[in-house]
KESEDREN-496460 format. One record per residue (C-alpha): residue in one letter; x negated, y, z negated. Coordinates in steps of 0.05 Angstrom, whole numbers, plus 32768, in hexadecimal, padded with zeros to 4 digits. Layout:
<nodes>
AXYZ/...
</nodes>
This chain:
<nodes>
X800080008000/X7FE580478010/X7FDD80707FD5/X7FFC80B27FDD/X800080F47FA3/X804F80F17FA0/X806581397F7C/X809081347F38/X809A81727F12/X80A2816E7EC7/X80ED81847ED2/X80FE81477EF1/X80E781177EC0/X813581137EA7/X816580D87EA5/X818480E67EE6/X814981087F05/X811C80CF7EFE/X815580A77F21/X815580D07F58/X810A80CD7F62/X811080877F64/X8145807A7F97/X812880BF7FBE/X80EB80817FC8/X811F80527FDA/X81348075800E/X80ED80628030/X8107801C8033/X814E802D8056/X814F7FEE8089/X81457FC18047/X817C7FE78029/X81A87FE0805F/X819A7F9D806A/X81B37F91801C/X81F47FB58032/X81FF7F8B806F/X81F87F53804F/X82187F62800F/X825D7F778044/X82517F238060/X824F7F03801C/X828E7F2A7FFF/X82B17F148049/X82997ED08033/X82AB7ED67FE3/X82EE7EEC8002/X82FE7EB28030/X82EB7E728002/X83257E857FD1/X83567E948011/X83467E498032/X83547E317FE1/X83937E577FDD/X83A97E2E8022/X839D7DE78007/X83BC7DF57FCA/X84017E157FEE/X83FB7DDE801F/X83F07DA37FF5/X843D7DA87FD9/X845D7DBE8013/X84407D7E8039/X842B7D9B8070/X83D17D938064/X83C07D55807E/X837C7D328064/X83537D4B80A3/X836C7D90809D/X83657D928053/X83157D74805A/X830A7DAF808D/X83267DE38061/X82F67DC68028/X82C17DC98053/X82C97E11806C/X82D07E258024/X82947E068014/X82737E2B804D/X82887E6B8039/X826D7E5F7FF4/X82327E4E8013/X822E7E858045/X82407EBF8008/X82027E9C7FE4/X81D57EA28014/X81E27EE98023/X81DC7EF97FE2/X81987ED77FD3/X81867EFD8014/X81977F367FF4/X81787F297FB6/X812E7F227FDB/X81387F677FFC/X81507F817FBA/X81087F617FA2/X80E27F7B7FD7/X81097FCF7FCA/X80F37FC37F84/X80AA7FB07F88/X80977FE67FBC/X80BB801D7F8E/X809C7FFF7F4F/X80577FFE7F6B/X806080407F8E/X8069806B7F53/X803B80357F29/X8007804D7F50/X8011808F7F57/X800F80967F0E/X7FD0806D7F0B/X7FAF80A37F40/X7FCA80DD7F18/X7FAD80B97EDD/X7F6C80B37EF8/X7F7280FE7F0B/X7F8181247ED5/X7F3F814D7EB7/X7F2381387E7C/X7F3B81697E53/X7F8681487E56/X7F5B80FE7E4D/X7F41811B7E0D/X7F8181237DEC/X7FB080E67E03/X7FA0809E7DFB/X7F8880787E3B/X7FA780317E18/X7FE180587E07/X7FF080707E50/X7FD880317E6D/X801680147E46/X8047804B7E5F/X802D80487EAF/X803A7FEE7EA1/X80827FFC7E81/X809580327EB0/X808480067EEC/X80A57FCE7ED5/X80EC7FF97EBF/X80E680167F12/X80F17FD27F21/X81227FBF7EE3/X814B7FF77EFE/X81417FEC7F41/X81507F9D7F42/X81917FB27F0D/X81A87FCB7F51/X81967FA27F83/X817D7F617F6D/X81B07F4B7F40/X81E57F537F7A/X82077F907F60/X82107FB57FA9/X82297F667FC2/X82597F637F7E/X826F7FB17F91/X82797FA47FDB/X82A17F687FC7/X82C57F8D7F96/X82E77FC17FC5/X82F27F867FFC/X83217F667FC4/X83417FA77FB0/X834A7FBE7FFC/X836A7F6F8006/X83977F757FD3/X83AB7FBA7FDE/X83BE7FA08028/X83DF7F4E801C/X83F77F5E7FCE/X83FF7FAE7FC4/X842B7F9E7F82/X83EE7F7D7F5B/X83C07FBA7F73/X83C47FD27F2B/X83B47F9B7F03/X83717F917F35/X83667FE17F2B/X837B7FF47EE1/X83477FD57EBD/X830A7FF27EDE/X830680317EC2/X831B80187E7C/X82DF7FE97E8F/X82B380217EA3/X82C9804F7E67/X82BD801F7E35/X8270800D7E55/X826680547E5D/X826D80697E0D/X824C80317DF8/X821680377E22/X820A807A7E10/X820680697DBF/X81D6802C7DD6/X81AD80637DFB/X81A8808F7DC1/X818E804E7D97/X815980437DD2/X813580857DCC/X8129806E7D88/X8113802F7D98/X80E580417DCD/X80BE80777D9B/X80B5802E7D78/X809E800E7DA5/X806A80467DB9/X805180467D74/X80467FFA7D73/X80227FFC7DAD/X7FF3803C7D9E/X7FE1800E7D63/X7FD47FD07D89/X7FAE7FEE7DB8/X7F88801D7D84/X7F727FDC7D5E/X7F627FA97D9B/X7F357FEB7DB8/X7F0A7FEF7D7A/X7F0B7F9F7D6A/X7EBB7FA67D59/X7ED07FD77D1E/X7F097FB17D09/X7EDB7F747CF9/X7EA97FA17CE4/X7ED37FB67CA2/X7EFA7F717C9E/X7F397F9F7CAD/X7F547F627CDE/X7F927F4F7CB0/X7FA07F947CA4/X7FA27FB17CEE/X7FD27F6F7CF9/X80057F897CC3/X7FFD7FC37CDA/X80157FBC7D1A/X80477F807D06/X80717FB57CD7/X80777FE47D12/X80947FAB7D3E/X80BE7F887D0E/X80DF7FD27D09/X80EC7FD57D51/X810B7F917D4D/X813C7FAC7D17/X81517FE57D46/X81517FB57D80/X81857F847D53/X81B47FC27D4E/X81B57FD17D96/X81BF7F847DA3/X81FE7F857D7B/X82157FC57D98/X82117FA07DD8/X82397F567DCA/X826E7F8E7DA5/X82737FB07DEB/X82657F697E0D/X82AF7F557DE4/X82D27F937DFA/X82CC7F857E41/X82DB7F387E39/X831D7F4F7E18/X83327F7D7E45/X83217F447E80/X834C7F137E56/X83847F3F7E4C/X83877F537E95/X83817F0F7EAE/X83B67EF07E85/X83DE7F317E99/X83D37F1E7EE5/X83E07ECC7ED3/X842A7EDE7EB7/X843E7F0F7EED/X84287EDB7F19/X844F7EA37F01/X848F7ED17F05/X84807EDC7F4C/X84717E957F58/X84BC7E877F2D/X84DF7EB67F59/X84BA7E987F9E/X84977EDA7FAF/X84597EC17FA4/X84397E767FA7/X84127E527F80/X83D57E587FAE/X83DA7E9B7FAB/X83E17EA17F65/X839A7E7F7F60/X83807EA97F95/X83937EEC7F71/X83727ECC7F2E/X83387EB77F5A/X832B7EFE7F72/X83377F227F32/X82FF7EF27F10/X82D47F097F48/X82E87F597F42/X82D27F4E7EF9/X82847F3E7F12/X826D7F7D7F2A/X828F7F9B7EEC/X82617F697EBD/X82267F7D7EE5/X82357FC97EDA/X82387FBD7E8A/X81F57FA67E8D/X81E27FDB7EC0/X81F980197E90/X81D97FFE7E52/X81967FE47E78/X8192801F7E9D/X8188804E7E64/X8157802C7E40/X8129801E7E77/X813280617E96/X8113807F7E5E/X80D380507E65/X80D380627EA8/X80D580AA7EA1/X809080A07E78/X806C808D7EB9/X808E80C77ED8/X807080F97EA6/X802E80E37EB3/X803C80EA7F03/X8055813B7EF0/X8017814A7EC8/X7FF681847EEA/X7FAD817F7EFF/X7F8881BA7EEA/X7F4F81AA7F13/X7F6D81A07F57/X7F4F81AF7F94/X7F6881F37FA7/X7F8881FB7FF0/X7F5382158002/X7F1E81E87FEA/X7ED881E4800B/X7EAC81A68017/X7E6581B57FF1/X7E2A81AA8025/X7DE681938010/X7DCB81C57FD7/X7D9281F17FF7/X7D8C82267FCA/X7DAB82207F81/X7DDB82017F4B/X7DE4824A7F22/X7E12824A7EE0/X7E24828F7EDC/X7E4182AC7E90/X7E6082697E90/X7E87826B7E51/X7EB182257E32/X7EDF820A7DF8/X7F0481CA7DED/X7F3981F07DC9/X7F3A82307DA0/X7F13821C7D69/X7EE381F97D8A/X7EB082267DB8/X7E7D82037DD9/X7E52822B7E0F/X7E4682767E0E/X7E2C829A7E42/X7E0882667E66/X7DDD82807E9F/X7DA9824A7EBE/X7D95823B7F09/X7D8381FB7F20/X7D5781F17F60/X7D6781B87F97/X7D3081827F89/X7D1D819A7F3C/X7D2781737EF8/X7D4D81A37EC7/X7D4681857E83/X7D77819E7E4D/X7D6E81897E01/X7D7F81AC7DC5/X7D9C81927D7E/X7DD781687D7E/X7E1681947D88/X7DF581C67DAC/X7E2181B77DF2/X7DE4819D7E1F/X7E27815E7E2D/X7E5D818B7E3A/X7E2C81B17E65/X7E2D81747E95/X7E6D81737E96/X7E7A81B67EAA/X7E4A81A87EE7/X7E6F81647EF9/X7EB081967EFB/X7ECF816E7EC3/X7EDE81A87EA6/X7EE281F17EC3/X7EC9821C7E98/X7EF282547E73/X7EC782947E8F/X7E91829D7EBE/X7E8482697EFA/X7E53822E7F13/X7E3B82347F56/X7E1B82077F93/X7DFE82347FC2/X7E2B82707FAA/X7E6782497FB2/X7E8E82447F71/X7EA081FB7F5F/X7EEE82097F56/X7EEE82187F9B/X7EDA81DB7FB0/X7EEF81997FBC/X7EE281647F82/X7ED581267FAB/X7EA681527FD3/X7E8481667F90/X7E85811B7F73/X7E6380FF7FA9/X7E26812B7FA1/X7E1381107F54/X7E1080DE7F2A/X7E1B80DD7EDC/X7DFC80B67EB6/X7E2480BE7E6F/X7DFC80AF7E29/X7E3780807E1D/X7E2F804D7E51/X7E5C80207E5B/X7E767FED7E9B/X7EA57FD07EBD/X7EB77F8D7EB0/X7E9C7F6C7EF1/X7E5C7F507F0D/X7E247F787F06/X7E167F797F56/X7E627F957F57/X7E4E7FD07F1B/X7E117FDE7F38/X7E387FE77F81/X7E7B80097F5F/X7E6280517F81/X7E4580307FC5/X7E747FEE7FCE/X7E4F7FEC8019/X7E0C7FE17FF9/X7DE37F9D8002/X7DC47F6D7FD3/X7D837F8B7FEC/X7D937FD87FD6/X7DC07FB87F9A/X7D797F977F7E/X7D4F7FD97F98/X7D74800C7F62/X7D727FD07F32/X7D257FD07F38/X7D1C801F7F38/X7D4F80167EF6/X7D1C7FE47EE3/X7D5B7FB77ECB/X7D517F847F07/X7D1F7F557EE3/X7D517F4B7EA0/X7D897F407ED7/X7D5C7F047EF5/X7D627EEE7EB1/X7DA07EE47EAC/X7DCA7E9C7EBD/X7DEE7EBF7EF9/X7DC47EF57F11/X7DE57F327F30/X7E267F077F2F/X7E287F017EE6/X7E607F267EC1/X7E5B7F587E95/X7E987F577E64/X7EC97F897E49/X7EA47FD07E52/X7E5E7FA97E5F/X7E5F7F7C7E19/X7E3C7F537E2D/X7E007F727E3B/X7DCE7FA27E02/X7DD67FEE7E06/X7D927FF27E2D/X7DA67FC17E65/X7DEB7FE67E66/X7DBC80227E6C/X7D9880077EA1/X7DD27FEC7EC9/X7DF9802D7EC6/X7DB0805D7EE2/X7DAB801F7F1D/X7DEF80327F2F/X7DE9807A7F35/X7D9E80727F50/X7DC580457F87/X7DF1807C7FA1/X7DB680A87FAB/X7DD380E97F94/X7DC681237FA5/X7DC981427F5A/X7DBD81027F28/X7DD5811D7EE4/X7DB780F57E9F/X7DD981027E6A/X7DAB80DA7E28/X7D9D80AE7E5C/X7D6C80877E38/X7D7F80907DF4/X7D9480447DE9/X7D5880297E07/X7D1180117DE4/X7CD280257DF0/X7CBC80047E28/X7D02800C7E57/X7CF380577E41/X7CB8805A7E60/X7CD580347E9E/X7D0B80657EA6/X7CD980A57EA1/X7CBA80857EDA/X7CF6807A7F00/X7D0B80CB7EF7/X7CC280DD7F09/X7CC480B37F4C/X7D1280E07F59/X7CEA811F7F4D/X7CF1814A7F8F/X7D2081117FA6/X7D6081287F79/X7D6F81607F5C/X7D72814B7F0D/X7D8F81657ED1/X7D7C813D7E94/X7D9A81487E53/X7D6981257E21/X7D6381167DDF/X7D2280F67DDD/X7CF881337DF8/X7CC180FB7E17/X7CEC80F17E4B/X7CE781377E66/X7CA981577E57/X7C98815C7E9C/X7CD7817D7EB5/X7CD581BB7EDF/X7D0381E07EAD/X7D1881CC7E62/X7D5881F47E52/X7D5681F37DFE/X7D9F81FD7DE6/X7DBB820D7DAB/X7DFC821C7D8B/X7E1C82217DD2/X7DEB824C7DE7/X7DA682507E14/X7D6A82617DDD/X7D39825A7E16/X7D1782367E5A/X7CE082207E7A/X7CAE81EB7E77/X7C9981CF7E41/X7C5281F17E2B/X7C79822E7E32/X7CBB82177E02/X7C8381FD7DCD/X7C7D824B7DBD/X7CCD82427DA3/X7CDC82317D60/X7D0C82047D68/X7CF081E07DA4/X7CB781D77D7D/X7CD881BC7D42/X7CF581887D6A/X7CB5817A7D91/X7C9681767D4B/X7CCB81457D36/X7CC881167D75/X7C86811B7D92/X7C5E81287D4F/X7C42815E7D61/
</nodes>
């Protein structure tokens, strides 16, 4: 399926908006639709005739006037039609299947790309597990909804429905009302029902988000968990949340056999109306006794669509409002969109200039102040400073992760909110202090930004990494699996795996943020040797820790408090306080 940016404003996300949006996607699959409707008008034709051919064996067994062959071929067409109406409808039904999937996955995946999206900024205060949960429910209540509709027959039981009332109307006008009366005493008493079961759900379904921010909360941090013994408690925990949502599920169960009784009686009542008006037609010889069972026959099946809508109205609601969950992640707004306007960035000839750049998370939080720096095309910029002093968030204002709040970062003079993002992500790499990987091969994590490359240049970047010899090592090689977020592997060969992958690329700006601060000795020295062989290559920017790695850098930025203290190379930062202390500190010196 080809993935496509489908627009949803917050607005919509309402009950009967996100109903529209779903069958404004239907409307993509109109032959399938029709096709449902076609066959749905054939199956109530065929519903309609098996009870007629009953009805004539029945008046002509009395009357003597069926003989056996007769009576065999009336049996058989009945049969037929039976047949015939269930085949259309399983037709029907695999359509129906086929409407819901495409929908379901349409706006599953939409999400999923909006998801994937959003800045970091909205990442940093919603939880990934959280909204993974929402985008599975939502997909899975398109289709509830969608299959509600078609799947389970309701256009065939519909179609069929007003085929028997337009029959009757035209071979039995005076039993019109008893076929007509009870639907909207049907309808009204599904409708307020409904509603109350609806008002019940939103409860539930803040439940049921609760028990699975919990869930997902303790199976993400599972190390920790262990770690303090805290596995019984993180169980209760989450099995008091859920046994509450099965207390409010209970209720609305019982609300639902109480409204599940109503309609029964008002069936039973109706029918046994229809069975003694009937026999005093049949008394007074307007009407026979095939025809009797006929009428019986085809108020029994006017009663199925009605069933079907009872589940519908109460269904409906509840997974509505799980759907509508995908749908507000599908309306978020992307701050960080390319403008109309956007520009493709071109090789970098002249300079990467932050200009007054000024940044907070929030409004108690300021990060960067008046950041001015210019990085050359081919240079290694170092930055390092004390912990806290915004050398990360630095990166990640030059990745355009973030914009910042004043001032501007150029390439070539050409701010970076002017251009296009792909554009900008396919000229660097980041290498984050966290590392972590994808739960494949390590060929296929190496690969992840270059799926084209080959073993050969796969094994190259591992080597420049220096992480191909440990990979020999291993039982499968570059096919061996990671695990969950690269488990299975220490935080140096995680290290190493994640700078083979963006050496692999070839970038033309290869960003390291603590790239080697969970590596020994030894794989330090390797990767100082791999950044001095990219020197005039890439352009670099290095955060470090460990100022070894970046003595010989063309300009040290020293940071502090959000702010630049100084630059330049290292003999000349040695005449800075600070710089020194930290030289002093690490280098012992």
């Amino acid at each position: 399926m080809k993935l496509s940016n489908r627009t949803v404003k917050k607005e919509q996300v309402t009950f009967s908006g996100v109903l529209k949006l779903i069958f404004q996607t239907v409307r993509s699959y109109k032959s399938a639709v029709t096709g449902i409707i076609f066959l749905g008008i054939l199956s109530a034709i065929a519903s309609l005739i098996g009870p007629k051919i009953f009805q004539y064996i029945i008046d002509g067994l009395p009357a003597g006037t069926l003989s056996f062959e007769r009576a065999a071929l009336f049996a058989i067409l009945s049969a037929a039609a039976i047949l015939l109406s269930a085949i259309f409808t399983q037709i029907a039904e695999k359509l129906s299947f086929f409407i819901a999937t495409q929908v379901e996955d349409t706006w599953r995946y939409t999400s999923l790309l909006r998801f994937y999206q959003l800045p970091l900024k909205w990442h940093d205060q919603h939880d990934s597990g959280e909204i993974g949960a929402k985008i599975d429910r939502g997909g899975s209540a398109i289709w509830s909804i969608l299959y509600e509709i078609f799947g389970q027959n309701l256009i065939v039981l519909f179609i069929t429905l007003v085929f028997i009332l337009g029959y009757i109307l035209w071979q039995y006008p005076s039993f019109i009302l008893l076929f007509i009366l009870p639907i909207p005493v049907y309808i009204a008493v599904t409708y307020v029902v409904s509603n109350k079961i609806a008002a019940m759900q939103i409860g539930i379904n803040k439940i049921d988000h609760r028990a699975n921010r919990t869930f997902y909360d303790g199976v993400g941090n599972l190390r920790y968990v262990k770690t303090f013994g805290k596995e019984y408690s993180e169980t209760q925990k989450y099995a008091t949340i859920w046994d509450a949502y099965h207390r409010a599920e209970y209720n609305v169960i019982r609300l639902w056999a109480y409204q599940s009784s109503l309609q029964k009686l008002i069936e039973t009542i109706t029918r046994a109306i229809l069975i003694i008006v009937c026999v005093i037609a049949v008394k007074s010889n307007t009407l026979t006794i095939g025809e009797l069972v006929l009428l019986v026959t085809y108020q029994q099946l006017s009663y199925s669509p009605l069933e079907k809508l009872n589940q519908l109205f109460t269904r409906l609601r509840r997974v509505t409002k799980r759907a509508s969950h995908l749908f507000d992640i599908a309306a978020e707004i992307d701050p960080l969109a390319d403008a109309p306007d956007a520009v493709n960035l071109s090789q970098l000839k002249r300079e990467i200039r932050f200009e007054d750049v000024h940044f907070e998370y929030s409004k108690k939080l300021h990060t960067l102040h008046e950041i001015s720096l210019s990085i050359k095309p081919g240079t290694t910029t170092a930055i390092v400073g004390r912990s806290g002093a915004g050398k990360t968030t630095l990166a990640m204002l030059l990745a355009r992760f973030y914009d910042p709040d004043a001032g501007k970062i150029t390439w070539d003079g050409i701010d970076l909110r002017k251009t296009k993002r792909s554009s900008l992500r396919n000229k660097l790499t980041l290498i984050l202090q966290d590392t972590t990987l994808f739960n494949r091969s390590i060929a296929d994590n190496i690969a992840y930004g270059k799926p084209s490359a080959s073993q050969s240049e796969i094994e190259k970047a591992a080597k420049l990494a220096h992480a191909h010899e440990f990979i020999k090592t291993l039982p499968k090689g570059y096919h061996s699996i990671v695990g969950e977020r690269g488990v299975r592997l220490s935080g140096g060969q995680r290290q190493r795996i994640a700078i083979a992958r963006a050496l692999l690329g070839a970038p033309e700006l290869l960003i390291m943020d603590e790239a080697t601060s969970h590596l020994d000795s030894e794989t330090e020295l390797a990767i100082k040797e791999a950044i001095e062989y990219l020197r005039g290559k890439h352009t670099q920017v290095i955060i470090a820790h460990r100022l070894s790695t970046v003595q010989h850098a063309d300009n040290i930025v020293l940071m502090d408090n959000g702010r630049i203290l100084a630059q330049g190379k290292h003999e000349t930062l040695l005449a800075h306080p600070l710089y020194r202390k930290l030289c002093a500190l690490q280098l012992h010196k």
